[in-house]
N, C-alpha and C positions, 0 to 999 in steps of 0.2 A: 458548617453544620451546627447545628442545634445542642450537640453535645460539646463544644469547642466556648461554648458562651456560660458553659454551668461555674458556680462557685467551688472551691476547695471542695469543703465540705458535701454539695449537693453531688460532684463527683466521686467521693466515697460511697456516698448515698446510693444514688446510682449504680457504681463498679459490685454490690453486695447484693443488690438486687438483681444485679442482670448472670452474677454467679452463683447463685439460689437457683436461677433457671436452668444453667449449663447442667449442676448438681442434680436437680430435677429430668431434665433432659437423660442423662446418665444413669440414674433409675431407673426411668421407662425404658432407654436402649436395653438395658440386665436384666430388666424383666420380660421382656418381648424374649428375649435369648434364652432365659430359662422356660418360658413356656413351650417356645419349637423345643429344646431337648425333651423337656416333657412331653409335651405331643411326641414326636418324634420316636421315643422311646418305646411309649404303651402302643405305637401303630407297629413298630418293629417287634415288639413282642405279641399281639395278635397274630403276625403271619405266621411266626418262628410256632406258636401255640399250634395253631390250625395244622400247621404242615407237619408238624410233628404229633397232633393227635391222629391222623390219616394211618396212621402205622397200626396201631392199638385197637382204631375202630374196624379198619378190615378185618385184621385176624381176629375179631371177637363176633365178625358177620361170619368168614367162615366157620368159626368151631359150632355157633350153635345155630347154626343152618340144619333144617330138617333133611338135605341135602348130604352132610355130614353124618358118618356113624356115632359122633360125639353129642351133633345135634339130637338124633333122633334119640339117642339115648335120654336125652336130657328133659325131652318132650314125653318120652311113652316114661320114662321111669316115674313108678308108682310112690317112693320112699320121697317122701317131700324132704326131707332134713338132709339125706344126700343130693339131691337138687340143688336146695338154697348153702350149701358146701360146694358144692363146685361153679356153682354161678360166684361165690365170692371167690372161690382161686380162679377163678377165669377174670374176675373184675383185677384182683390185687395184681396177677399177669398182665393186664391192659394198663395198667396206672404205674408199673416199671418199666412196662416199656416205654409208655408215655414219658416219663421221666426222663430217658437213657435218648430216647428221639428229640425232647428238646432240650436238653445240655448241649448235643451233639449238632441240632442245628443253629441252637446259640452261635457253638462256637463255629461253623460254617460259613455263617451270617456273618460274622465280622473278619474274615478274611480278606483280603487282597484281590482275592478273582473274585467275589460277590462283589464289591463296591460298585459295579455302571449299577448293577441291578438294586442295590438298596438308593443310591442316587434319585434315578429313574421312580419309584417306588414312595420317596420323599419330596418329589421336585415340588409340589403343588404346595407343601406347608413351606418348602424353603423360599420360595418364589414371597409368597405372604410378608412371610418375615422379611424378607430384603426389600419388600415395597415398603411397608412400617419403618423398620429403620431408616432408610433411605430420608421421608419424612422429616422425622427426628433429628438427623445429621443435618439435613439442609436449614432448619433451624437453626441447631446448634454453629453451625457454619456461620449463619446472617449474623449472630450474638459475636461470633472470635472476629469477624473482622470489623465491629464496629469501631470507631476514633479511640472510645475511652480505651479501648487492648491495644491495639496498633499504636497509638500516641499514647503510653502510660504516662502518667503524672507520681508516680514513686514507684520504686524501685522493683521489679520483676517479682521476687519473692514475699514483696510486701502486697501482693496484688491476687488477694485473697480472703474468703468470709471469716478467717482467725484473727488475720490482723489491721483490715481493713476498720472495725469496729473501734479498735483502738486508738487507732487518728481520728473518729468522729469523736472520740471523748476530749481529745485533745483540745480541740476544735472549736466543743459546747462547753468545754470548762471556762474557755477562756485561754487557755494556755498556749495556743499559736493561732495567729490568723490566717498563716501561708503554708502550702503543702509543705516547702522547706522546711518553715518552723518545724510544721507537728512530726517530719521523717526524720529532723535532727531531734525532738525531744525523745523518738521511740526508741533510736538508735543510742543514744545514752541513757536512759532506761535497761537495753539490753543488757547494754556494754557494765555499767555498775550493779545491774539489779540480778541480772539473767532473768526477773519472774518470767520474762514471756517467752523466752526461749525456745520451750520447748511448742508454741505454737507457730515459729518458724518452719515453712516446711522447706525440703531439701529442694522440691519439683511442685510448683504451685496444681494446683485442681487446672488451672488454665491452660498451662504446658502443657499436660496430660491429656488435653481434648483436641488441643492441635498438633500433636503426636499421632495422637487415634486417626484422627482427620488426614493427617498426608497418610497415613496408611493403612486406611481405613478396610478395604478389599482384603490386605495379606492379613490383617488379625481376625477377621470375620473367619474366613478361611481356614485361616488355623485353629480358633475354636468352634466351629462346627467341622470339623473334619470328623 
């Protein structure tokens, strides 16, 4: 392969740009996922709204129904100022209970026996979302099993946009020609200096995506539950 023929250096080059993308990648998967909660949320609270204003607006159809002795009262009474007094404790009545109806089906909503029906209810944005991602992973997937990840040229942890940079300097200073060189100069760097230390990470950005990647479905899964 094409990648098996590059120099030290251009594979640095390379391994920083193609982890720029995973990084990139990784964005857009988190923001596809914060927009379904988003969506997802304001259409859950629409229904929760509507079904719970149903309560408030019948019984303020019945009271002032001509139909009703409260109605009619309210239509023949001549005293305007008692009028627009009981239309507002009729309204401030409609808007507790509004209240009190959606708390109560809030918290219905997210029970255990509702979930086929918010499922069901959700499926059309979740379906969306799972094709996007899907997208994105498959990408991201083409990038983790290229040569330069599968065949590294240093060391696991050193296979990273923190300290990938720093063996190109190596590199362009002059101070190693052979990956060897520049992994044994960073690594006694570390070792006497510490400065770069804390750009070591414990679990590179790269292990992290093919973590995600074998299990990809259970974490989905479990943050959209």
């Amino acid at each position: 392969m094409v990648e098996t023929r590059l120099s030290d250096l251009d594979y640095c080059y390379a391994s920083v740009e193609l982890l720029k993308v995973l990084e990139n990648n990784a964005y857009l998967r988190n923001e596809r996922i914060r927009t379904f909660l988003e969506q997802r949320a304001s259409r859950e609270t629409r229904i929760v709204s509507l079904v719970a204003l149903l309560f408030p607006a019948v019984l303020l159809i019945i009271l002032v129904s001509p139909s009703n002795d409260i109605g009619s009262e309210l239509v023949l009474r001549e005293n305007m100022q008692g009028f627009v007094l009981r239309m507002f404790s009729l309204l401030m009545l409609g808007l507790f209970i509004f209240i009190f109806c959606f708390l109560l089906m809030h918290h219905l909503w997210h029970l255990h026996l509702v979930e086929p029906l918010r499922k069901k209810l959700t499926h059309d944005l979740k379906k969306e979302l799972l094709d996007d991602i899907k997208k994105i992973d498959e990408h991201t997937e083409s990038i983790v099993q290229k040569s330069l990840f599968t065949h590294p040229r240093v060391p696991e942890l050193y296979l990273c946009t923190e300290i990938l940079p720093l063996l190109i300097r190596y590199f362009e200073k002059g101070l190693a020609d052979f990956m060897k060189e520049a992994v044994y100069a960073l690594e006694l760097e570390l070792k006497h200096t510490g400065q770069y230390h804390h750009l070591v990470p414990r679990v590179t950005f790269l292990q992290r995506e093919r973590d995600y990647l074998q299990n990809r479905m259970a974490y989905l899964n479990k943050l959209l539950k």
